[in-house]
N, C-alpha and C positions, 0 to 999 in steps of 0.2 A: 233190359231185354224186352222186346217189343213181343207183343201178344201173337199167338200161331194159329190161335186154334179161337173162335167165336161163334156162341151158337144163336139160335133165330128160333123161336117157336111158332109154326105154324098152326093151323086148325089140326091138322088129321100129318104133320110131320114132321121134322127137324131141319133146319139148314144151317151146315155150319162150314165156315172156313179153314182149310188147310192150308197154312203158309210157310214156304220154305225163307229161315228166316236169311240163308245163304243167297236167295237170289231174289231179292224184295221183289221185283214185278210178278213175281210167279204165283198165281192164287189159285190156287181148285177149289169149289167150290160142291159140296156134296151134303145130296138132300137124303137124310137118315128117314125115310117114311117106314109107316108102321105094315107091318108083314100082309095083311089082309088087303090090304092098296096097294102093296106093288105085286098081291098074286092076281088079282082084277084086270092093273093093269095089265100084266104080263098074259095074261092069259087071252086078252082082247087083241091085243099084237099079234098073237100065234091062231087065232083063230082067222082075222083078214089075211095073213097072210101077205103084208106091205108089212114092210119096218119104215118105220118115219123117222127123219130125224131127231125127235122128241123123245123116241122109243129107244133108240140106238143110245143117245143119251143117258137113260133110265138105265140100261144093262150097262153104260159105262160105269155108272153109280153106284150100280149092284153090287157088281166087280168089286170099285173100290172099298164097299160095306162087307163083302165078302173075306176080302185081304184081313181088311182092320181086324175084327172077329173071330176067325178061322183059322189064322198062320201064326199061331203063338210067334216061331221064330223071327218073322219079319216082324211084325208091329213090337215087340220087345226091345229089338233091333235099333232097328231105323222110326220108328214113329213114335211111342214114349218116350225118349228119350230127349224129343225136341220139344215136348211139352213141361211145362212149369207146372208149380203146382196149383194154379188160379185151374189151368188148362187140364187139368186132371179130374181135377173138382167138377165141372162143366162136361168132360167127358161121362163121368160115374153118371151123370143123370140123365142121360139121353133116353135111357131101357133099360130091361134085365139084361140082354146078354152085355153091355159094355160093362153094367156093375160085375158083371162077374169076373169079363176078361179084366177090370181093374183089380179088382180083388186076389185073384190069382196073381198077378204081378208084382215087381219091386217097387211099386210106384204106390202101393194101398198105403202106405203111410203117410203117405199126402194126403191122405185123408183128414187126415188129425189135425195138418197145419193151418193156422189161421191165415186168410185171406191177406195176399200181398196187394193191396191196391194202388198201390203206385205201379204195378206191373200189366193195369189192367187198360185197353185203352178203347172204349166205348161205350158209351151211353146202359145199351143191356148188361153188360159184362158187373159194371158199377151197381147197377140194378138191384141182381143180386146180393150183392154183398150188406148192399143198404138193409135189403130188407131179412139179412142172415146173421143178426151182431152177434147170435151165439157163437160164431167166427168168428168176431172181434178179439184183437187181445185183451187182456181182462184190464189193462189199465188204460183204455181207448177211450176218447168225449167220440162228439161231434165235432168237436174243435180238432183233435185228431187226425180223425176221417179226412176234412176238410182238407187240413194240408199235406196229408197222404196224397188226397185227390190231383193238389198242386204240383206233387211231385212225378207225375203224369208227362207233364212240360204241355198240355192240352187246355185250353181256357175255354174252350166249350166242354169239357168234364168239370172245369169249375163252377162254369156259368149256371152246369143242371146241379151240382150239388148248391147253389146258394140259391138259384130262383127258383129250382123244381120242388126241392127236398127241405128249404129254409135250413140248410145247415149252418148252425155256429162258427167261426171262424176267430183266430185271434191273430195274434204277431206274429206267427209261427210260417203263416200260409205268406204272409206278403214276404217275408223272409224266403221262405225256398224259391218262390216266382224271382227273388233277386240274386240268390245264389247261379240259381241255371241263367239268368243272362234274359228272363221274356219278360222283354218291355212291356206288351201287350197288356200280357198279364198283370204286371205291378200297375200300370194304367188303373187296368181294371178295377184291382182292390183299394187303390186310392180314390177312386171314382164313387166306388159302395163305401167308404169310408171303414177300412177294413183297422182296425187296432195299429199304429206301429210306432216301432220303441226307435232307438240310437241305432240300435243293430242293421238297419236296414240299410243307412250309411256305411257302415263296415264292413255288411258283405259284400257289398258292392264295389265296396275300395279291395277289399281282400281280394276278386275276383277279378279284378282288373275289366269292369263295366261302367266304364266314363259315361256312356250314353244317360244310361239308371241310375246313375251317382248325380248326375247334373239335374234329372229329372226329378228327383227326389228334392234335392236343394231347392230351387229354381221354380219348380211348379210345384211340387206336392207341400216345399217349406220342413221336410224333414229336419229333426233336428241330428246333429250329430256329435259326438265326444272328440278325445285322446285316438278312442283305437282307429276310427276313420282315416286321424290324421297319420298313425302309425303304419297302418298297413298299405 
């Protein structure tokens, strides 16, 4: 399930992505600023007496922060419901009033759950979670994380958890980059000289990726078993 909802912290406001996951092109894009800046603004609009396009803008935003906030029945509806719970967690911390309208919902139990990061799909999003292990499941490494991160299908999520964050990696991570079929990626971890067993042949042979199978053999020198030849 690809991510809906992504937030952005500015100096003085929030900007986060609404994405309908039904129709990929479709992004809104809505900037949560804090109450005292948009009575400024707004009040500066209504005093010249021009609406700009900048301004008409701003009250489309409002609107949409208005909706989210105010209309229990719609946002229960139609908008929690397209959120996961990475995208919940994210929600709760925008303000008070979201904590609330979370709170009040059937969704405050996502509270509790620990961080799906293979569901997550950006640089900030990951961020987070790095820096939240009290999320973690309680029998998570770094080595974990890692191939959580892989299981993304994203090799610039890889790239910042191994060159930003020095995260640990074992066998696990070039494994799932060969199960999902990214060349790239197994490149990759062959390149950093990432840990890898027999397995790597096999899921390759399992998954029907000749490409990555020969890649392995051929350039990487993988070694392989029985079940390679098996499957």
């Amino acid at each position: 399930m690809k991510e809906i909802f992504s937030l952005k912290k500015k100096k003085k406001s929030f900007e986060c992505d609404m994405r309908d996951h039904k129709k990929k092109n479709h992004v809104r894009v809505v900037c949560f600023r804090r109450k005292e800046e948009r009575d400024k603004k707004e009040s500066g609009a209504m005093s010249s007496g021009v609406t700009t396009r900048g301004q008409k803008r701003r009250i489309g935003q409002r609107d949409v922060w208005d909706l989210i906030v105010n209309n229990d029945d719609i946002c229960f509806k139609h908008i929690l419901p397209r959120l996961n719970s990475n995208d919940v967690k994210f929600l709760y911390e925008v303000n008070s009033e979201t904590r609330k309208l979370v709170k009040r919902s059937s969704r405050a139990r996502d509270l509790t759950k620990k961080f799906k990061v293979r569901e997550m799909s950006s640089i900030l999003t990951l961020e987070v979670a790095w820096e939240n292990k009290s999320l973690w499941p309680s029998d998570w490494t770094e080595r974990s994380f890692c191939w959580e991160v892989a299981e993304t299908n994203k090799l610039e999520l890889l790239e910042w958890a191994r060159e930003e964050k020095e995260c640990e990696w074992n066998r696990w991570t070039i494994n799932v980059a060969v199960r999902q079929g990214n060349l790239e990626m197994v490149k990759y971890c062959v390149a950093n000289e990432c840990p890898i067993s027999t397995w790597a042949c096999a899921y390759a042979a399992a998954n029907g990726h000749l490409e990555i199978l020969k890649y392995l053999r051929e350039e990487a020198e993988a070694a392989w078993d029985l079940r390679s030849r098996i499957f």
